[in-house]
VEXTOR-141079 format. One record per residue (C-alpha): x, y, z; residue in one letter. Coordinates in steps of 0.02 Angstrom, whole numbers, plus 50000, padded with zeros to 5 digits. Layout:
# residues N
XYZA...
***
This chain:
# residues 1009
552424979448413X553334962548423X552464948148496X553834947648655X553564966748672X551454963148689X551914949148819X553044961448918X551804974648913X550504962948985X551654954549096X551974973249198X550024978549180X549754962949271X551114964049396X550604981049432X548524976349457X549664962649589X550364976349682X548894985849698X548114971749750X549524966049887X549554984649945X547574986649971X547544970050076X549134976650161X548084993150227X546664983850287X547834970550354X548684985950462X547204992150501X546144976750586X547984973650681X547954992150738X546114990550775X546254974150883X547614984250979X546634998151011X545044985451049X546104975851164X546774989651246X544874997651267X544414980951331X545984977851453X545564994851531X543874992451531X544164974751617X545484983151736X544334997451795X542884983651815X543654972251927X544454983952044X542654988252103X542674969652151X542964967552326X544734960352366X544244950752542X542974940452471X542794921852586X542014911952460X541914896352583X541224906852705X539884916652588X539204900452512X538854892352674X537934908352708X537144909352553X536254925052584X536154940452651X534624944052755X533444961252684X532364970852773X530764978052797X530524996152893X528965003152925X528305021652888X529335028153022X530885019952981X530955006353141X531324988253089X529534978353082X530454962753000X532324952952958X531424942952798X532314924552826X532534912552717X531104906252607X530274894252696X530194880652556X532094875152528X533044861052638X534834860552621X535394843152571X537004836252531X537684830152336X537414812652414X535664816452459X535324822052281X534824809152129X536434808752013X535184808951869X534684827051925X536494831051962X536784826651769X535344834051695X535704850451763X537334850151715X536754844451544X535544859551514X536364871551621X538264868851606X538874853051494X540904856851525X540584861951719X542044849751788X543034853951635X543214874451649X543944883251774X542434895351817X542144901351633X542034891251451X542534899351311X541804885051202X540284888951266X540544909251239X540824904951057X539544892651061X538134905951110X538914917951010X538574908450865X536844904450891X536374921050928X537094928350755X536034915850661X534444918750761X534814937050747X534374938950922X535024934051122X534464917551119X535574908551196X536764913951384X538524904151430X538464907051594X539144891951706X538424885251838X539794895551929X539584912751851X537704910051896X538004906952069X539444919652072X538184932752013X536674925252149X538034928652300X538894944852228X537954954052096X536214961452064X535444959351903X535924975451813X536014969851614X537744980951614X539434972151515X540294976051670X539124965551771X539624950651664X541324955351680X541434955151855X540534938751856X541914929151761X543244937351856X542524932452016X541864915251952X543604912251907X544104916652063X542784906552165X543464890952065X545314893152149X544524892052333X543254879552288X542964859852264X541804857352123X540764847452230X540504863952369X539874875952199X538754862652141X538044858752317X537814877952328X537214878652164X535684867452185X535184871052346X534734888752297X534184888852119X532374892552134X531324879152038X529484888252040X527864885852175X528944893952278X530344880452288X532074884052333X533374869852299X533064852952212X532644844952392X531154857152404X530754854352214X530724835852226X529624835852385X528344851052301X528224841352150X528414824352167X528144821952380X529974812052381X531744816752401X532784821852280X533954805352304X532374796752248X532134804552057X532224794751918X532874801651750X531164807051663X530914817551849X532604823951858X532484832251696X530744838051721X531444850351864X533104853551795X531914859951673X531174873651768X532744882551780X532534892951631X530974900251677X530164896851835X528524904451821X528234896551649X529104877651635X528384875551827X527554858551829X525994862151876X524994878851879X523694882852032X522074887551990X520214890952075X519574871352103X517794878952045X518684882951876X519104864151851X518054849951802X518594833051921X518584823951727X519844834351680X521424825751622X522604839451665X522174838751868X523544830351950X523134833852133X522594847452238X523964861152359X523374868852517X523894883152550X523444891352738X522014880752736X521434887852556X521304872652428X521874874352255X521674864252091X523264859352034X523414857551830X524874848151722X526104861751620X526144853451440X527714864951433X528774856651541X528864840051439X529524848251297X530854856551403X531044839151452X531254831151306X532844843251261X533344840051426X533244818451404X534194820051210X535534832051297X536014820151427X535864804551296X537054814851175X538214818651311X538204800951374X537494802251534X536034792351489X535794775551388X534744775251230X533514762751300X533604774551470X533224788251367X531834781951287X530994772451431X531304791451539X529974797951342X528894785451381X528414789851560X527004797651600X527374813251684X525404817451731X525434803351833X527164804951908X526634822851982X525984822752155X525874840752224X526854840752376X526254853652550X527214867752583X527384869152769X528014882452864X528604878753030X529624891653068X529244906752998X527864918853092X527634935452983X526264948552952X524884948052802X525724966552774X527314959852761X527004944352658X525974957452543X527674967552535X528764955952500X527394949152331X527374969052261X529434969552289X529544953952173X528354960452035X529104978352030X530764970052030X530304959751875X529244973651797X530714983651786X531624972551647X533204969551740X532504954851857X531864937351809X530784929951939X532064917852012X533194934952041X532024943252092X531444931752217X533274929652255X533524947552276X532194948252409X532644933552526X534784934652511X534964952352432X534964961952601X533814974452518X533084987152638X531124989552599X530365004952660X528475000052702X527105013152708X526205003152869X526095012553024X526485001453151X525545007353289X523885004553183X524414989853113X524344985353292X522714991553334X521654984453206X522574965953252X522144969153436X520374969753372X520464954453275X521104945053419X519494947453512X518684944953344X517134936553406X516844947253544X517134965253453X515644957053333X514364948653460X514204957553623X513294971853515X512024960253432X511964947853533X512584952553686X513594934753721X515424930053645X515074913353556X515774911153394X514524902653326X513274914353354X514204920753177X513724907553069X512054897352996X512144880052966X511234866652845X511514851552945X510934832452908X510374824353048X511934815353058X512624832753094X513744836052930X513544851852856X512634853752696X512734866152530X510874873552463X510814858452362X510784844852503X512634838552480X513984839052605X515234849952620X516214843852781X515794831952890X515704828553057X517284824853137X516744806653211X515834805153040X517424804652934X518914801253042X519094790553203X519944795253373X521634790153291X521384799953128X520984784153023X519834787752888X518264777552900X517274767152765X515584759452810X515264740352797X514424739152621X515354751752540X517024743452491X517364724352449X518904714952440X518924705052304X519644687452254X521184693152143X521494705352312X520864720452246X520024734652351X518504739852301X517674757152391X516184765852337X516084779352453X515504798452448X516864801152581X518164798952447X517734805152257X517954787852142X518864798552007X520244806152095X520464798752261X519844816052350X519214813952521X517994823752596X518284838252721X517814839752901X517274851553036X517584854453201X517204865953357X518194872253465X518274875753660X517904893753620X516404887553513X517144894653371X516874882253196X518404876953125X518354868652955X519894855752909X520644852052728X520874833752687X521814829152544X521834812752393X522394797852435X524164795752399X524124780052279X525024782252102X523784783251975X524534766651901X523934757352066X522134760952041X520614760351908X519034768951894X517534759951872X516474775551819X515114763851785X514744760951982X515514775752024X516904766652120X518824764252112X519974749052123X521754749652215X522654734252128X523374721952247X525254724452215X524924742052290X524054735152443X525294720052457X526854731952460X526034744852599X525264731952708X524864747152838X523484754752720X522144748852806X521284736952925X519784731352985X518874733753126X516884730653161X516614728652973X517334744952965X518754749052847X519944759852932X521384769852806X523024776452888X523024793852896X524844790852825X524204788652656X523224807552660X523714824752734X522634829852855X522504849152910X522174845053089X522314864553149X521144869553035X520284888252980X519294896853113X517524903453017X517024914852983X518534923352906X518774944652890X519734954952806X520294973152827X521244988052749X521565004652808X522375018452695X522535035152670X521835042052549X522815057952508X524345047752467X523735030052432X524745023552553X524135006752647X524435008652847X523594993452911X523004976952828X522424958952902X521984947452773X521324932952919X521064928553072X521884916353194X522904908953068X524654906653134X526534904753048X526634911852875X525004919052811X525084915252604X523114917952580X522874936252604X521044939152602X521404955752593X522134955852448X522114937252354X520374932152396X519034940552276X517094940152333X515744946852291X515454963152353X513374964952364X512844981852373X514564987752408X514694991352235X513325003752213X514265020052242X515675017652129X514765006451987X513025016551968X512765032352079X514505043752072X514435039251894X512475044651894X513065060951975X514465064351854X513155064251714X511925073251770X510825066351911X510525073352090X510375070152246X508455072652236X508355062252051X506875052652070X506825033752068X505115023152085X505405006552156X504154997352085X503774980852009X505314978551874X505554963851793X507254954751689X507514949151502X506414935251559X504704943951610X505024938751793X505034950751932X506864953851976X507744962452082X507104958552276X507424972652390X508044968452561X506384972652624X504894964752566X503864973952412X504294989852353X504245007752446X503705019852277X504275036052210X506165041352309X507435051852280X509275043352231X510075051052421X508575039052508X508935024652390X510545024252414X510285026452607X509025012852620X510184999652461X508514998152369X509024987652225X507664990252125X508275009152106X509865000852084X509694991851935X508455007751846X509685019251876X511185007751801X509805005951636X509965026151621X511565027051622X512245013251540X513344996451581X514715004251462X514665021051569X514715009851718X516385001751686X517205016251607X517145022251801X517725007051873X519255008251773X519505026551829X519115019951996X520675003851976X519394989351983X519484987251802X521174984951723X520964989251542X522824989351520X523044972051578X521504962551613X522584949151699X522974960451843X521094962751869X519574951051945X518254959651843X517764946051702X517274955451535X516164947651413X517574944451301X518554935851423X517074924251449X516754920851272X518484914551254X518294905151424X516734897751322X515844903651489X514164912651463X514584921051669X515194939951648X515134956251751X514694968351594X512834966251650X511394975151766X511574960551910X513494963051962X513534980651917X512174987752021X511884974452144X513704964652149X513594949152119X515114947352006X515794930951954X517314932252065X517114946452146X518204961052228X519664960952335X519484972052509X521034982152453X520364987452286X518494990252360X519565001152470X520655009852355X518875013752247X518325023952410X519575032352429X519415040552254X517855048352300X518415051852460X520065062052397X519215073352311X518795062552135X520675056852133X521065041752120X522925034452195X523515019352173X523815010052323X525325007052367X526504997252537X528035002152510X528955018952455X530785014852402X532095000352414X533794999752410X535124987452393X536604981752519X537474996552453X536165009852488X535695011852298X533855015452252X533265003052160X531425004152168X530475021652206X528855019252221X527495033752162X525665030252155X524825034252001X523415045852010X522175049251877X520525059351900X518875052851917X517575069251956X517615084051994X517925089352190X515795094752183X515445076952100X516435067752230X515815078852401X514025075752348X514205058352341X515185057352500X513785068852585X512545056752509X513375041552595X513755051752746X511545050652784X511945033752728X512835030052893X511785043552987X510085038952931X510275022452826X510925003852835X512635008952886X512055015153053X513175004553152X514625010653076X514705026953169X516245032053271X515185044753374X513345044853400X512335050653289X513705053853168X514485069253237X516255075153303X517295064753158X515905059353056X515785041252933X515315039752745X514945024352662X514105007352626X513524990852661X513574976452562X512744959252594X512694946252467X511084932952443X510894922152579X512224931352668X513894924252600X514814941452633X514594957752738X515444972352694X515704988852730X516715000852638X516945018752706X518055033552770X518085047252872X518935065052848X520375054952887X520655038152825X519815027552733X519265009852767X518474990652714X517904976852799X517614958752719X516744945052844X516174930852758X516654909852777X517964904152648X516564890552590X515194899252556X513964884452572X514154892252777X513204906752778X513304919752924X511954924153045X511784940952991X512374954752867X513314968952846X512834972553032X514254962353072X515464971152946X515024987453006X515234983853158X516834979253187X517324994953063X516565004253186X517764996153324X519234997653235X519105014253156X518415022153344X520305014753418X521275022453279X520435038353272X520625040353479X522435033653477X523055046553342X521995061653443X521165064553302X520205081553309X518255083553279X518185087253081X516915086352960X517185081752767X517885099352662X516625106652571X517105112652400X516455129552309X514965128152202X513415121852284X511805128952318X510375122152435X508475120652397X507195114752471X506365099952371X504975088552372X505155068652398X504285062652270X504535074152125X506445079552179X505655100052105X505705112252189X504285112452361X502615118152355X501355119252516X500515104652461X502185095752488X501915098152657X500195092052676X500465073952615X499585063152723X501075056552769X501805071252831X502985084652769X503785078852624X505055090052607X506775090552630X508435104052620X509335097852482X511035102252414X511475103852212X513055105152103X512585124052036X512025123551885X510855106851920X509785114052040X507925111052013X506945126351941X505145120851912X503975117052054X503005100352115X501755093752012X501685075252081X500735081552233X499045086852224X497315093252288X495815086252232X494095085952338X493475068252396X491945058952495X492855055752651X491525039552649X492345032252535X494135039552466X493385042952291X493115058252200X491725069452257X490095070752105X488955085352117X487605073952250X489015071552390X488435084352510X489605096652599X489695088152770X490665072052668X491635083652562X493525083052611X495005093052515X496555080052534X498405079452461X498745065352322X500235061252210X500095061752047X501375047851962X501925046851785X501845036251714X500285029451830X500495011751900X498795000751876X498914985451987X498304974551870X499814975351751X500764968851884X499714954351938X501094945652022X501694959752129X501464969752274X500884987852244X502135001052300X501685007252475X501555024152419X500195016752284X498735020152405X499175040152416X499075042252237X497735051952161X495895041352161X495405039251984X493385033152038X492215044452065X490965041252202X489345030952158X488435030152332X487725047852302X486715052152159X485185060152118X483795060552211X481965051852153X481015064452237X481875078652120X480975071351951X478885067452034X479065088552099X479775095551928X478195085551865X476855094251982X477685112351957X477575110251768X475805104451785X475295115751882X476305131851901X477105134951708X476295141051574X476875129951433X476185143251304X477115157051359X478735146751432X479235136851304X480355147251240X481245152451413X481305135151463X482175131951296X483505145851317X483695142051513X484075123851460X485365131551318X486355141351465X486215126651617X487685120051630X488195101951588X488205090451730X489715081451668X490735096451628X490335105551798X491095090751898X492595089551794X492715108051808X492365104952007X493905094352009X495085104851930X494595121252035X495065110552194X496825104152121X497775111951979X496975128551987X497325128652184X498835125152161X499245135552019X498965150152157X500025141552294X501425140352159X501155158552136X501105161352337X502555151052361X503495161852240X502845179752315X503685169952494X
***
């Protein structure tokens, strides 16, 4: 082949690899064009169908003034209880009214083209887009500033495409009847910004106490920071003020909320949303550099001053404010709500929320908490005078003191004067020569400016104690001089505010201006109360306070953990005891016990201990001493297994719980936890239990072992009538229907024979008869009572919210008013005469006392009466042996000991012992009392004041001498001696004959009956 023919044939293979080449990309060419058309199409219909569900007669200028929609609450009947209005923290201010640094740093984070784009950006579609292919994940949203308030007005927060389509088509739309200026107003006036802040005027005023107009750049984009997640980038985070050290650097104030003070801590978080915030609005030229980096350089901890959240218009119902909270987290549990739309949902969805409460209770029990004092005193005390309720350490300048001598509030006239100025003795503060203020005073703490509390009473003699908060000086216009315990406000400060203070009588006098003042106050003692029913878990009637007006945040019902006392016996040591094989007639002996430190712990109520009882009597009479045994047999890890069936313990989320594991100290390098004998069988947990759940835990045993979780409301829907919250309880078994009626019919004598006598509805606990328990913690802190009937069931919380005020009495003053409230609901409703259902499977036997076995005659001899008792048992656990703690032994009746062969007959007395095991010798427990059933036990002496006479020996003398034949005798007198008896073994054989033997035939006689 020619050298032009080889070029030829490579110029066609070549051509022809170019065609087939061209006619490949041609296909796939055709094919993305046909598939675009087909997309587009898809997507035009899909856009078509979406918006005609749009509504067509939408007034934008009308629906943003409005800004909401109102929901709803109904209660169990369907009748309106509530119209929920507007959250109570937002003020509606105008763009003029608002800081153009916030305006802009909004924008920045939230929106960068908003006065560019007609409602939608496509940059910033394509931006996001973008980002979220090279994180591999939704990182980033381009909604504007419209879409998002499009979607607040319009739209729920399904996470459908066709939600986001409609929200561009009618954020386009809102753009063509709106000024800028009206969506942005709209916009920031309800974005929620966290602590319950709605709109940058109530941001501004919660976090900073100043108006929005007054922010300067490193504050505007502090809050503008919030906006992405509210819960998590708020500012500061409220915690217990017992949790916080006053050192710690992270305090930046204290919030009051309903008269409840709380320890407000610095989110480290928000400055770095911050800083994004500060080099966004510096790259998009809003800010200078130098503006930028002065706004880095401020210090943030020291710009925050928690603001108060007042509500002056809104009156509501603990239910209803405990509604509204489980709405919001069901909402967001669900996935398809953040908190701010969730929150939003609530307060401008017009949801409808079906409640479980029944109204006409509801009413009942707060008819009875508006004669509070008087339900409680006229019974014990015959008198209404609140404080009758409470015991006082008082100085004898008359401020009330905590258990170690330092005060808590003061008096009134102590601390303020008739004009509300706060007063500091001559000799405590100095003025110095540079003009510095000087005040060493315990009426305000030197390290953070806190002054001290105060108390007042009442014309209805009822003690009211009023929150006081820190001075408001910025922390850059005063020093600490920890050295003299004393702070320094720097003149500038004082030279600027020339009302501070004055003088008068060598007494500095502060303007109340500078500090918030509660000057209502909290009536104390407090209460609580729930009321559910336990066959569905629904909650009909709850107060979480009393006379505490306007909008009730702390619900002491619910929010307020405290220690429950003895409460917490029946569901932390005894139903579990019962589930694992202890009775009703188990036998406990309360005797000496002492801790991991050899000291003698628990204290009963009563003073020294009572002896051999069975569990029913211990847990009629709260011994804690049988308490804390019983909780050793069965184990703290048994314990809490139960309390998680029973919903105190969450083991799913140990957040949602108040029980504090040992784990969850360790990491809170606290050596305080509840996984030990003293909160689990006597309650004194570290923060205790909230009324609801002690209620809910009742209720288990009360429905039969099941436990349901409690719930307020059963469904809501949305303005449209869709469902989108349906809510059924989870139920989970505990015990077994026997398990659970034995322990009710256990704390039924409990209420008929025990502490929780005042807690009957009818005398003598008949007709519609009560089980349950008392609880009082040390010194008496609390008083509870936790019950139900064959109807409801029910707990009561009375206790001061500072617990350095203790109450007069215990839980006589919780079971009272139970008693009160529960006798009105029961007689409203008609309620028929009904006793707790028995299940199948129990048999009845008649037991001793004080060996829980089966009775015996000698039982009934004990010399302190019949010691038996009708007793019922799971079958299968029933007792089949017989007594063999009581006993029979013969005894000098001289002297209580043990008869010897000299005691003649006319001393000799048969008598009924007990017979412990182990046996308790005094002397091992030098430092405690002997049980009181200690001086019926068995004697162990035998008696020494007769013996043998002298006369017997001289006579045996003068008969051998001169009567016997030794000769012939010696051997008789040998055998004779062989086959008398030993003097030792015939007593010992005495003593048995009169007890065990005897008794071995009254077993026997018992049996033949």
């Amino acid at each position: 082949m020619s050298e032009n023919d080889k070029k030829r044939t490579k110029r066609k293979t070549k051509n022809k690899k170019k065609k087939k080449k061209i006619s490949i990309f041609r296909v796939i060419l055709v094919v993305v064009i046909f598939t675009l058309f087909i997309g587009a199409g898809a997507a035009g219909g899909l856009f078509i169908a979406t918006i005609k569900n749009v509504p067509e007669d939408m007034n934008f200028e009308k629906d943003v003034s409005m800004l909401n929609e109102n929901s709803f609450i109904y209660d169990a009947n369907g009748k309106l209880i509530e119209q929920i209005q507007t959250e109570e923290f937002r003020t509606i201010v105008s763009l003029d009214e608002i800081s153009d640094h916030l305006e802009n740093a909004i924008i920045a984070i939230e929106d960068e083209r908003f006065w560019d784009h007609h409602g939608v950006d496509p940059k910033g579609i394509i931006r996001a887009a973008i980002t979220d292919i090279k994180k591999g994940a939704l990182v980033q949203g381009a909604s504007t500033i419209t879409q998002q308030l499009a979607r607040n007005i319009y739209l729920n927060a399904d996470k459908e495409f066709t939600r986001k389509i409609k929200e561009m088509y009618i954020a386009i739309q809102m753009e063509r009847q709106l000024t800028k200026r009206q969506i942005l107003k709209s916009y920031l006036n309800t974005i929620y910004l966290g602590q319950g802040a709605y709109g940058v005027q109530a941001a501004a005023q919660t976090y900073f106490s100043k108006d929005a107009s007054e922010l300067t750049i490193a504050e505007s984009a502090m809050i503008a920071g919030i906006t992405k997640h509210p819960s998590k980038l708020s500012l500061y985070n409220r915690t217990n003020p017992s949790n916080v050290s006053e050192d710690s650097k992270d305090l930046v104030g204290y919030v009051e909320i309903s008269g409840k003070k709380y320890a407000a801590l610095f989110n480290k978080e928000a400055v770095e949303r911050q800083k994004i915030i500060l080099s966004k609005m510096r790259d998009l030229g809003m800010i200078t550099e130098d503006e930028y980096q002065n706004a880095l350089n401020e210090d943030m901890r020291a710009a925050i001053k928690p603001g108060l959240k007042k509500n002056k218009h809104i009156e509501t119902s603990y239910f209803n404010d405990y509604v509204k909270k489980r709405v919001v987290e069901d909402l967001i549990a669900t996935g398809d709500y953040t908190e701010e739309q969730a929150q939003r949902a609530l307060y401008t969805g017009g949801l409808k929320i079906y409640s479980t409460m029944d109204i006409k209770m509801q009413s009942k029990v707060e008819n009875v908490y508006e004669n509070f004092v008087k339900s409680v005193t006229s019974e014990l005390y015959g008198k209404s005078d609140g404080l009758s309720l409470v015991k006082r350490s008082i100085d004898r300048y008359g401020n009330i003191l905590d258990s170690y001598g330092r005060i808590v509030f003061y008096k009134k006239s102590n601390l303020l004067d008739e004009n509300y100025n706060l007063k500091i003795n001559k000799g405590t503060y100095a003025l110095k020569n540079n003009g510095d203020l000087a005040i060493k005073n315990n009426k305000i703490y030197y390290k953070n400016l806190s002054v001290g509390d105060y108390y007042s009473i009442d014309t209805n003699k009822n003690l009211i104690t009023h929150t006081t908060w820190a001075l408001d000086i910025p922390k850059n216009k005063y020093t600490v001089d920890k050295n003299n315990k004393q702070f320094i406000i720097k003149k500038d400060f004082l030279n600027k505010n020339k009302d501070f203070y004055t003088i008068s009588n060598n007494t500095l006098l502060i303007n109340p201006k500078y500090f918030y003042i509660n000057k209502t106050g909290v009536v104390q003692p407090q209460s609580a109360m729930t009321i559910m029913d336990y066959t569905t878990g629904q909650v009909k009637a709850l107060v979480g306070g009393r006379d505490i007006k306007g909008s009730r945040l702390l619900n002491r019902a619910t929010d307020s953990p405290r220690q429950p006392g003895s409460s917490i016996k029946p569901i932390a040591v005894y139903l579990p005891a019962l589930d694992n094989g202890f009775t009703a007639a188990s036998i406990i002996d309360d005797v000496a016990h002492y801790n991991k430190s050899n000291e003698l712990w628990p204290k009963n109520w009563y003073s020294g201990y009572k002896g051999l009882m069975t569990l029913r009597y211990a847990v009629e009479q709260s011994v804690n001493v049988a308490s804390v045994k019983m909780l050793k047999k069965i184990g703290v890890n048994t314990s809490t297994e139960y309390l998680t069936s029973l919903g105190v313990i969450n083991s799913e989320d140990p957040s949602k719980d108040t029980f504090r594991t040992e784990e969850e100290a360790r990491k809170m390098g606290s050596g305080t936890f509840d996984e030990d004998l003293a909160p689990l069988a006597l309650g004194g947990m570290t923060n205790g239990i909230t009324p609801l759940t002690m209620t809910s835990a009742y209720s288990s045993i009360a429905n039969n072992g099941i436990h349901t979780q409690p719930i307020v409301y059963t469904k809501v829907e949305d303005r449209d009538g869709k469902i989108i919250l349906e809510n059924k309880p989870r139920k989970n078994i505990v015990v077994r229907p026997q398990v659970s009626y034995l322990m009710t019919d256990i704390l039924k004598s409990a209420v008929t024979n025990g502490t929780g006598s005042r807690a009957q509805i009818y005398r003598y606990n008949t007709k519609i008869p009560v089980a349950g328990k008392t609880g009082t913690t040390q010194n008496k802190s609390d008083a509870w009572f936790v019950g139900y009937t064959p109807y409801y069931s029910a707990g009561v919380w009375i206790g001061n919210d500072n617990q350095a005020i203790k109450l007069s009495d215990g839980s006589k003053l919780a079971s009272i008013l139970w008693s009160k409230v529960m006798l009105q609901i029961h007689e409203d409703k008609g309620l028929k005469p009904k006793d707790f259902d028995k299940p199948k499977g129990f048999v009845t036997r008649t037991i001793c006392m004080d060996s829980g076995k089966l009775a015996t005659d000698l039982c009934e001899k004990d010399q302190r009466g019949n010691r038996t008792r009708s007793e019922i048992f799971i079958q299968g656990t029933e007792p089949t042996k017989y007594c063999e703690t009581h006993v029979e032994v013969a005894v000098d009746s001289t002297n209580g000991k043990l008869v010897n062969d000299y005691c003649p007959d006319e001393v000799r007395e048969m008598k009924v012992y007990i017979k412990r095991q182990p046996q308790y010798i005094p002397k091992d427990h030098p430092e405690a009392t002997p049980p009181r059933d200690y001086k019926y036990s068995v004697p162990t002496e035998e008696c020494e004041v007769h013996t043998e006479p002298e006369g017997d020996d001289f006579r045996d003398i003068i008969n051998d001498w001169f009567f016997n034949d030794n000769n012939d005798t010696d051997d008789i007198n040998d055998s004779d001696e062989k086959n008398k008896p030993n003097k030792d073994s015939n007593n010992k054989n005495s003593n048995k004959d009169n007890s065990i033997n005897g008794d071995d035939k009254r077993k026997q006689n018992n049996k033949n009956n």
